[in-house]
C-alpha positions as CSV (number, residue, x, y, z in Angstrom):
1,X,53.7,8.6,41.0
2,X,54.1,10.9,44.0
3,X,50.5,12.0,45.6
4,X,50.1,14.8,47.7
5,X,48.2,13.5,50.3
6,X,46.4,16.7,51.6
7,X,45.3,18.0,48.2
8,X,44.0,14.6,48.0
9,X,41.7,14.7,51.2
10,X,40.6,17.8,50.3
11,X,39.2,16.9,47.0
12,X,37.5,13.8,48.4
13,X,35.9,15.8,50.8
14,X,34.9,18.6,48.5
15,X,33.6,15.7,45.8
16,X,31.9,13.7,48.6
17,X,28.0,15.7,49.9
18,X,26.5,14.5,53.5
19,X,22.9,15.1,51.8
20,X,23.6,13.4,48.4
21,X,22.2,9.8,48.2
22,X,24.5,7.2,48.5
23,X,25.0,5.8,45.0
24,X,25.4,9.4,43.6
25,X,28.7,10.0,46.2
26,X,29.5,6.6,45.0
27,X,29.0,7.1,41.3
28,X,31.3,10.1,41.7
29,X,33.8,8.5,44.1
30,X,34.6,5.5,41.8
31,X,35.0,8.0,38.7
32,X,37.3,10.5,40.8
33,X,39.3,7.3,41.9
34,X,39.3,6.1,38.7
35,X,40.7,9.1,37.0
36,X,43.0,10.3,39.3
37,X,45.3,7.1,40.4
38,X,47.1,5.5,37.1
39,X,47.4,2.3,36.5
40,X,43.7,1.2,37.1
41,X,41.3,-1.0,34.8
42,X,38.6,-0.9,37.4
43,X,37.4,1.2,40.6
44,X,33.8,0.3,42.0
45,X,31.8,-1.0,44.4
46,X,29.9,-3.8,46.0
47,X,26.9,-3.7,47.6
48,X,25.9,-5.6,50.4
49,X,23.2,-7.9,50.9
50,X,22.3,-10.8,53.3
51,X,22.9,-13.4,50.0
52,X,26.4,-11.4,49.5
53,X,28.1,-9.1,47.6
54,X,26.1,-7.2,44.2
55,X,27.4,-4.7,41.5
56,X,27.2,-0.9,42.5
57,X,28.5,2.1,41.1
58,X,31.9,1.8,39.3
59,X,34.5,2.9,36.1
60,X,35.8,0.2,33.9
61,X,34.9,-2.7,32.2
62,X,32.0,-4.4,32.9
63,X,32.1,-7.1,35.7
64,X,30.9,-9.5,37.5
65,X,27.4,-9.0,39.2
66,X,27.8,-10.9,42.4
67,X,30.3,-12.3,44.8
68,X,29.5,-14.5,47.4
69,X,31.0,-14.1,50.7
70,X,34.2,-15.6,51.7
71,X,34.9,-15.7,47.6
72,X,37.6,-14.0,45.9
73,X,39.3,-11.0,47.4
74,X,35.8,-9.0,47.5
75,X,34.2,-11.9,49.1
76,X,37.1,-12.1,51.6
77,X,37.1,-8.6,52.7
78,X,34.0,-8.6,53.5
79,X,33.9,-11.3,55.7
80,X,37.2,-10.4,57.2
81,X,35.8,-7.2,57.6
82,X,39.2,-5.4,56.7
83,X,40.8,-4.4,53.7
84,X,42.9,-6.8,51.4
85,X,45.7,-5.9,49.4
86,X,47.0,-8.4,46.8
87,X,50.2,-7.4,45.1
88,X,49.3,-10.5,42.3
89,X,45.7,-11.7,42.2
90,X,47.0,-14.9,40.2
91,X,48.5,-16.0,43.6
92,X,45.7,-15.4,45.4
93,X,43.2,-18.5,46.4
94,X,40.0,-18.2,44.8
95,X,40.5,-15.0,42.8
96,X,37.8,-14.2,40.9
97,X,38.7,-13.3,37.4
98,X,36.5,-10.5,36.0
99,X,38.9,-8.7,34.3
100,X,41.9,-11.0,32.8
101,X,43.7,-8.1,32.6
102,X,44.0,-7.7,36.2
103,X,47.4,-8.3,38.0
104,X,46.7,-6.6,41.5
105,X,43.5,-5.5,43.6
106,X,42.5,-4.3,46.8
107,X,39.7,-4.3,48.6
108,X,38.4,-2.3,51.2
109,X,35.1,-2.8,53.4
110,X,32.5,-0.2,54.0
111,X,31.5,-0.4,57.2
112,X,29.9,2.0,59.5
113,X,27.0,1.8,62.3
114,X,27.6,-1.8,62.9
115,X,26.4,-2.6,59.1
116,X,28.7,-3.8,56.3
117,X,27.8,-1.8,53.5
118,X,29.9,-3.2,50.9
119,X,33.4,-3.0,49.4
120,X,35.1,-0.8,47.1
121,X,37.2,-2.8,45.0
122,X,40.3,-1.7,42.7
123,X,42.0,-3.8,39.9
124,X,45.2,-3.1,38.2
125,X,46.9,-4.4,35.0
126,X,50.1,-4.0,36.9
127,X,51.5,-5.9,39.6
128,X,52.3,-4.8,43.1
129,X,50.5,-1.4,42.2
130,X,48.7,-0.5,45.4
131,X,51.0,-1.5,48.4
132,X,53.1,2.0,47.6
133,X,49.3,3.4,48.4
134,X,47.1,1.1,50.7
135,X,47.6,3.3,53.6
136,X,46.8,6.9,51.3
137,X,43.8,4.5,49.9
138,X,42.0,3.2,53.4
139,X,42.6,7.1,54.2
140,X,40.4,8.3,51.7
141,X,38.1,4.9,52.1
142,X,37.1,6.6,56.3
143,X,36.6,10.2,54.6
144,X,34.0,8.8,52.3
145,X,32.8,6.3,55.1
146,X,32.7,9.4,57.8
147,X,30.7,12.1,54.7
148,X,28.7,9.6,52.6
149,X,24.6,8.5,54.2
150,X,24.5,5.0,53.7
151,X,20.8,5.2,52.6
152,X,20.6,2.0,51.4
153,X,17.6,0.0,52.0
154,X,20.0,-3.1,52.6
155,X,23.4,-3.7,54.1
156,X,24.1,-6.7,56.2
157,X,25.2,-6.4,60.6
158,X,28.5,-7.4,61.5
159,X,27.0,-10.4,63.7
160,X,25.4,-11.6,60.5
161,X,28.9,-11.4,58.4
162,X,31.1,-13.2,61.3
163,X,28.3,-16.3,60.7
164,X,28.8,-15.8,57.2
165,X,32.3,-16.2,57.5
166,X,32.1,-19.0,59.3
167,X,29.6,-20.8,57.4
168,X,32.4,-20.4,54.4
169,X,34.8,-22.0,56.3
């Protein structure tokens, strides 16, 4: 599927409110996402914490709760602090099955101020579906990062997630 990227930005931006909290822009970000890319089973997030990665807002089936850091593809984008895209999760050391439905994934960190905020995490039942789109994805990933208040009362620094990726070594 073809995406016009402008309209795209556009409607992220117009979706996405400076003075809304947090979880609302993400409650509305994940649905938008999840709605308007095919081929998805899940689109959500992970909130960070200084014990690792916790269920946020998201569409789909329900999933798993927590990720440690340095685990699965979540776990591993956020210590890597950069996003991950796995054409087939199977191949994938460590992948954390929540969904066995899921053939592909990507991940991409929220970071801004310093402060890991979390990830936002997509599945797919089909493989290879978001390398055609990675670059469109991360795109819209810094508008919400650049409109959204992380208002959060946790989040973890980068200095703490470089130990933590260490640590998992």
């Amino acid at each position: 599927m073809e995406y016009q990227q402008e309209l795209l930005f556009d409607e992220c931006r117009q979706l996405l409110c400076p003075t809304d909290p947090f979880l609302t822009n993400a409650a509305n970000f994940a649905a938008w996402i999840f709605h308007r890319f095919s081929d998805l089973n899940w689109a959500g997030f992970y909130l960070a914490r200084p014990d690792g990665l916790w269920l946020g807002p998201f569409q789909g089936k329900p999933a798993c709760t927590f990720i440690n850091f340095g685990q699965g593809v979540c776990g591993t984008a956020a210590v890597q602090l950069k996003p991950i895209v796995v054409p087939d999760v199977e191949a994938f050391p460590g992948h954390i099955v929540c969904d066995p439905a899921s053939r592909s994934e990507a991940v991409f960190p929220l970071i801004q101020d310093s402060v890991l905020w979390g990830v936002f995490d997509l599945d797919s039942p089909a493989y290879h579906r978001f390398e055609p789109i990675a670059s469109l994805l991360h795109q819209l990933m810094r508008i919400f990062v650049n409109r959204v208040t992380m208002d959060l009362p946790f989040g973890i620094s980068i200095d703490a997630v470089h130990q933590k990726g260490s640590s998992n070594r």
